[in-house]
C-alpha positions in Angstrom: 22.0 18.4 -6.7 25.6 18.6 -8.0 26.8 19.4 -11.2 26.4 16.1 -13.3 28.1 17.5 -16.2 31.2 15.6 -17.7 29.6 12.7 -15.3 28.0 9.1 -16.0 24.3 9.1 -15.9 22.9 8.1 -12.5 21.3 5.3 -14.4 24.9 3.8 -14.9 26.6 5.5 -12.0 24.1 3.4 -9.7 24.5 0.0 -11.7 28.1 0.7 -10.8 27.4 0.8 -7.3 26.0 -2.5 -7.4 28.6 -4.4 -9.4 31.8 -2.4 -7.5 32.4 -1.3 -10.9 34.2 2.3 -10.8 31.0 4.2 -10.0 32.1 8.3 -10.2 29.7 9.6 -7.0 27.7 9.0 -3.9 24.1 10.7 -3.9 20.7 10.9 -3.2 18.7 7.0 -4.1 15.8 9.3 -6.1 18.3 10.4 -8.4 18.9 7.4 -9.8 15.3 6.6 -9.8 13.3 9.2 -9.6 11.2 7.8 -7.1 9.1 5.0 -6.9 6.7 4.9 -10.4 3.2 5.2 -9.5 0.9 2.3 -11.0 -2.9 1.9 -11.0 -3.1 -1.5 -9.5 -2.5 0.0 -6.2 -5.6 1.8 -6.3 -7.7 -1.1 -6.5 -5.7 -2.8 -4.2 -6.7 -0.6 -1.4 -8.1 3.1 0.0 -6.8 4.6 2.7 -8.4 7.7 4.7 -6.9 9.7 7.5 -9.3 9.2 10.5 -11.0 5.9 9.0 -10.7 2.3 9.2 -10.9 1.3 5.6 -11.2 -2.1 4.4 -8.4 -3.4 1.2 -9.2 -5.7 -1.4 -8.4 -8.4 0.6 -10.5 -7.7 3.5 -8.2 -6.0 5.7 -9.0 -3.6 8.0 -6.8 -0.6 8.3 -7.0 1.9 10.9 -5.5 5.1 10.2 -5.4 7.7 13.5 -5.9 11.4 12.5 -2.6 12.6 13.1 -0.4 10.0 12.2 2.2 9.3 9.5 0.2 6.4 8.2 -2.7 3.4 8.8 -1.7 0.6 10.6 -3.3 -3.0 10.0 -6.6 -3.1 12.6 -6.9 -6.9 13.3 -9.3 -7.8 16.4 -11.1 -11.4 16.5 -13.9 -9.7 14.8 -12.1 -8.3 11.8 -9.4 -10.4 11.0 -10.0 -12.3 7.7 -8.3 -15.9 8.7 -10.2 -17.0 11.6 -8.9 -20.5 10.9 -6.2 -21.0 9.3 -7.0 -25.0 8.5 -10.2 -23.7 6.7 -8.1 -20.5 5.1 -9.7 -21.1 1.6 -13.1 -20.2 3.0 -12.1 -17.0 4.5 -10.3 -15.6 1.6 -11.1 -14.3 -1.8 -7.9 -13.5 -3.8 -8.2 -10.0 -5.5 -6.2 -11.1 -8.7 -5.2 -8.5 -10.7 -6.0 -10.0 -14.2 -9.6 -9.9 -13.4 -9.2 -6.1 -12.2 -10.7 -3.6 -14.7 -7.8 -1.5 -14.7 -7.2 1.5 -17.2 -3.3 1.1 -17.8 -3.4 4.3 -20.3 -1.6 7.3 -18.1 1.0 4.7 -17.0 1.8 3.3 -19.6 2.2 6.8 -21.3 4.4 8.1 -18.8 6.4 5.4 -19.1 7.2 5.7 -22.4 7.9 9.6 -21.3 10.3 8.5 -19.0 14.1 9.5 -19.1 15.6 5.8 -19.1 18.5 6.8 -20.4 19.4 8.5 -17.6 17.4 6.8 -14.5 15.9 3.5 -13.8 12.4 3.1 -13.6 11.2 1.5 -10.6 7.8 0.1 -10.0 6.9 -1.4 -6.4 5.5 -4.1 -4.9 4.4 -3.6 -1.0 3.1 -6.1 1.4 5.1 -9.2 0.7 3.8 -12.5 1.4 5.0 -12.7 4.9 3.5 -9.4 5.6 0.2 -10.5 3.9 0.3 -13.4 6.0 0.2 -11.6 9.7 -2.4 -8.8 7.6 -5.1 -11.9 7.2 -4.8 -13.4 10.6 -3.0 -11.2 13.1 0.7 -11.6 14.1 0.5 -13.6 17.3 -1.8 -16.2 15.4 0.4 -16.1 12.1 4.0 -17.0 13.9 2.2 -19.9 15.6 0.5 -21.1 12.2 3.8 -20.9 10.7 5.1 -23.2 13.5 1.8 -25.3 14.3 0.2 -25.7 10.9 2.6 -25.6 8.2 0.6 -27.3 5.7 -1.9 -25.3 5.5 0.6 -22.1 6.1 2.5 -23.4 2.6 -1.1 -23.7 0.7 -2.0 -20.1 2.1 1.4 -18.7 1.2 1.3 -20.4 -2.5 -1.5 -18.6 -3.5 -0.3 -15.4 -2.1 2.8 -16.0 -4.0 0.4 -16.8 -7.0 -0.9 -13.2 -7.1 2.3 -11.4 -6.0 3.7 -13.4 -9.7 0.3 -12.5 -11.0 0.8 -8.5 -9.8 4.3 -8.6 -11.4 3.3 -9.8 -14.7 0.9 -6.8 -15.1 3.4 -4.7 -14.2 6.1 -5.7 -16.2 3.6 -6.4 -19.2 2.6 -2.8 -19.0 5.3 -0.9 -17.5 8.5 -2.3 -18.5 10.6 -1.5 -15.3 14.2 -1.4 -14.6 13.4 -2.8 -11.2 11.0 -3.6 -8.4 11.0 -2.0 -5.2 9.5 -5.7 -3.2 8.5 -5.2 0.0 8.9 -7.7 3.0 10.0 -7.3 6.5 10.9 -10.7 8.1 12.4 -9.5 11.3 12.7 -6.6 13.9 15.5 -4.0 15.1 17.0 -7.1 17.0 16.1 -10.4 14.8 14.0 -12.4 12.4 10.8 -12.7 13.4 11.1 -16.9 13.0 14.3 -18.6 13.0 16.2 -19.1 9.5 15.7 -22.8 9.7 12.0 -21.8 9.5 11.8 -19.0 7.5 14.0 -21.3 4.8 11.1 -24.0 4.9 8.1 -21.9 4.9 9.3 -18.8 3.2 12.1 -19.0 0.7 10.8 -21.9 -1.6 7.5 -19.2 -2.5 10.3 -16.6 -3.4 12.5 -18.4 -5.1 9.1 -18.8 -7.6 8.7 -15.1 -7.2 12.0 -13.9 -7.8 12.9 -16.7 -10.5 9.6 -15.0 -12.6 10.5 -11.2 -12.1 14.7 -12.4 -13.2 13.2 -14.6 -15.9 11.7 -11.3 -17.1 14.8 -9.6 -17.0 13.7 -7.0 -14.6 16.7 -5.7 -11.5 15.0 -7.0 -7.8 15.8 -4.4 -4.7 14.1 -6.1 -1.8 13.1 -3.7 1.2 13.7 -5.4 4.5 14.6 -2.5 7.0 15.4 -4.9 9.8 17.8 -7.6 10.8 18.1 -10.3 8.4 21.9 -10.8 8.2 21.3 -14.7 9.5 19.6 -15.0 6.0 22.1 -12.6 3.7 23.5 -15.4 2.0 20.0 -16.9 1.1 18.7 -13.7 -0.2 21.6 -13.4 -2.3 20.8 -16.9 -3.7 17.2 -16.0 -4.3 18.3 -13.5 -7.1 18.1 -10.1 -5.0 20.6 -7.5 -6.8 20.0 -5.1 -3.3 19.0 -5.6 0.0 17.3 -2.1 0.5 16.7 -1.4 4.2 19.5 -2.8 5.7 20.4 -1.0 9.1 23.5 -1.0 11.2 22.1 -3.7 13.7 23.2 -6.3 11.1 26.8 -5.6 11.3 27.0 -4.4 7.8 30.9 -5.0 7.5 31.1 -8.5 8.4 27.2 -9.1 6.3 29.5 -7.2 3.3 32.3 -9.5 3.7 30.0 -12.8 4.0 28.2 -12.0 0.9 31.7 -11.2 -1.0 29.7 -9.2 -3.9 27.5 -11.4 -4.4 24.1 -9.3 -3.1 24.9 -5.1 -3.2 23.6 -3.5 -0.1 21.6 0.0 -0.2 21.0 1.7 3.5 22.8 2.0 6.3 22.2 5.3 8.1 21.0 5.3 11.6 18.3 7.2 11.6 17.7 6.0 15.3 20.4 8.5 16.1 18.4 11.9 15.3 14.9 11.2 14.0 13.3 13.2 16.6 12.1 16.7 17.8 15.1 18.5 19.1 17.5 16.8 16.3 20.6 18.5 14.8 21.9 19.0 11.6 26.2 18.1 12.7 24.3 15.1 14.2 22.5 14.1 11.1 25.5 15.2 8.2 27.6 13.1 10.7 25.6 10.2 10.6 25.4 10.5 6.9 29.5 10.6 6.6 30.2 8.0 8.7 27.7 5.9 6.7 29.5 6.4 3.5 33.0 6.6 4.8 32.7 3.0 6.8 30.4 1.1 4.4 31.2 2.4 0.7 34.7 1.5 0.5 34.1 -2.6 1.0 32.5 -2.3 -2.6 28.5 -3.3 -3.6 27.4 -0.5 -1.2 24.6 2.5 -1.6 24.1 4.7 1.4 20.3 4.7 2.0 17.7 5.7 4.5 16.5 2.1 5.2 13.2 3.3 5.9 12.9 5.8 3.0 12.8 8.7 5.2 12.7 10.5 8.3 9.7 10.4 10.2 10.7 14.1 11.7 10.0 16.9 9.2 13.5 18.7 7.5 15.7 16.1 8.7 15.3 14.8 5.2 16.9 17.5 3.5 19.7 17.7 5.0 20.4 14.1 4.3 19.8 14.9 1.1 22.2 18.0 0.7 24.8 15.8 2.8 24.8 12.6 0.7 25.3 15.1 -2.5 27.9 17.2 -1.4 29.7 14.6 1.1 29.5 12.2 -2.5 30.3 14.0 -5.4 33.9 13.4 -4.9 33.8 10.5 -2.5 35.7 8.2 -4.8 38.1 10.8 -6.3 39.4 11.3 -2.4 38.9 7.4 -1.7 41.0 7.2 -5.2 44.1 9.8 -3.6 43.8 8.1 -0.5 44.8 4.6 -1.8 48.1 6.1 -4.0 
């Protein structure tokens, strides 16, 4: 990490980022953060084991293949929770936190450990409702609910959205975050998964209730969507996201950028398609990493990002890294010269 001496904190250096407000430096996303906070509700949320298929708190199987990165979601007609979707109230049993015995201790003591004066805590919230939705039933059977049965879609989805406001509560009772890390991928590499006239009716009214309890609680929202959603930017932005985290290339982040006019800060951008694999090379990966910064940063309300957290391919990570450190300790003093 570069000298931060004489610097802003990378508390205020990333709050800078989001307004377009004179930030001093590009770097790494953990050093503003430090990471993701680790909670306890998680824990009783779910358990999973390389090599098992492991069943969360809501009944979902999980497969995860010895080898592999992580567990995948193992819906057959046999373990899927929501076998109908018109009778969805007696397939599920909501795992609401506030009846969870949960021992909030060692978090809540680190918390008050941690350095806020100088990062931003940030808990996490995985597996938005969306996401929850295709976990219960299976995708194929959730995109035609969504389309086929929306009555009984919006009933399923307000009670997810019940415990998602329900999970936040705990954690900003107990915590006292910065921001939330919410997780929720509504498309692919190519498009949404519904069409925005859909995904406005049957998904944005449950987050506007969502996000209007986590603002009303004063706490910063970075949504992780590492797909295309740019057909829905504006929306987001009207929800009360501060970020979109996740958002790749495939969006056309300059013309997303000037669409939203400032009015949502982006955080992403580098094409990890490009070189997460065996054989990779580190000119392809610190070029990647440059031309992320040099073509996004300048249009203002931008923070150069993994959109998926991290390679997938061991040491590529690193370098990204070293490169968004070096590459942005004096991007702005050079960006400064440039324009005189």
């Amino acid at each position: 990490m570069f000298d931060l001496t004489g610097k802003i904190s990378p508390r205020e250096n990333y709050l800078r980022l989001m307004k377009n407000d004179e930030p001093q430096y590009i770097c790494h996303v953990d050093v503003y953060t430090g990471g993701i906070f680790g909670d306890p509700i998680l824990g009783h949320i779910r358990e999973r084991i390389p090599g098992k298929i492991t069943k969360d708190a809501f009944g979902v199987s999980w497969k995860w293949i010895e080898g592999h990165i992580a567990p995948n979601p193992y819906i057959t007609e046999e373990t899927k929770v929501i076998k109908d979707i018109r009778h969805w109230d007696k397939y599920l049993k909501v795992p609401w936190v506030r009846d969870m015995q949960i021992d909030w201790s060692e978090a809540e003591k680190r918390a008050n450990e941690f350095d806020r004066e100088n990062k931003l805590l940030m808990v996490a919230c995985f597996s938005g409702i969306f996401e929850l939705s295709h976990y219960l039933m299976g995708f194929e059977d959730a995109l035609t609910n969504y389309i086929e049965e929306p009555e009984a879609m919006t009933e399923l989805l307000t009670v997810l959205s019940d415990f998602k406001i329900d999970y936040m509560k705990a954690l900003i009772d107990h915590i006292k975050p910065d921001m939330v890390h919410f997780h929720d991928d509504w498309g692919n590499k190519r498009s949404l998964f519904m069409s925005p006239d859909t995904w406005r009716k049957m998904i944005k009214p449950h987050y506007e209730r969502i996000y209007g309890y986590i603002k009303s609680r004063g706490v910063i929202i970075q949504h992780h969507a590492d797909c295309v959603c740019a057909p829905i930017a504006e929306d987001m932005a009207e929800l009360g996201i501060d970020i979109w985290q996740g958002i790749i290339p495939q969006n056309n982040i300059p013309e997303v950028q000037k669409r939203l006019n400032g009015s949502m800060a982006l955080q992403g951008g580098i094409d990890c398609t490009l070189f997460d694999r065996p054989g990779w090379s580190e000119q392809e990966v610190r070029s990647e990493v440059r031309r992320c910064v040099d073509e996004y940063v300048p249009a203002g309300y931008f923070i150069p990002d993994v959109p998926n957290g991290a390679p997938l391919t061991p040491g590529i990570n690193e370098v990204i890294i070293d490169e968004l450190n070096s590459y942005g300790e004096h991007f702005f003093d050079r960006l400064r010269k440039a324009a005189k």
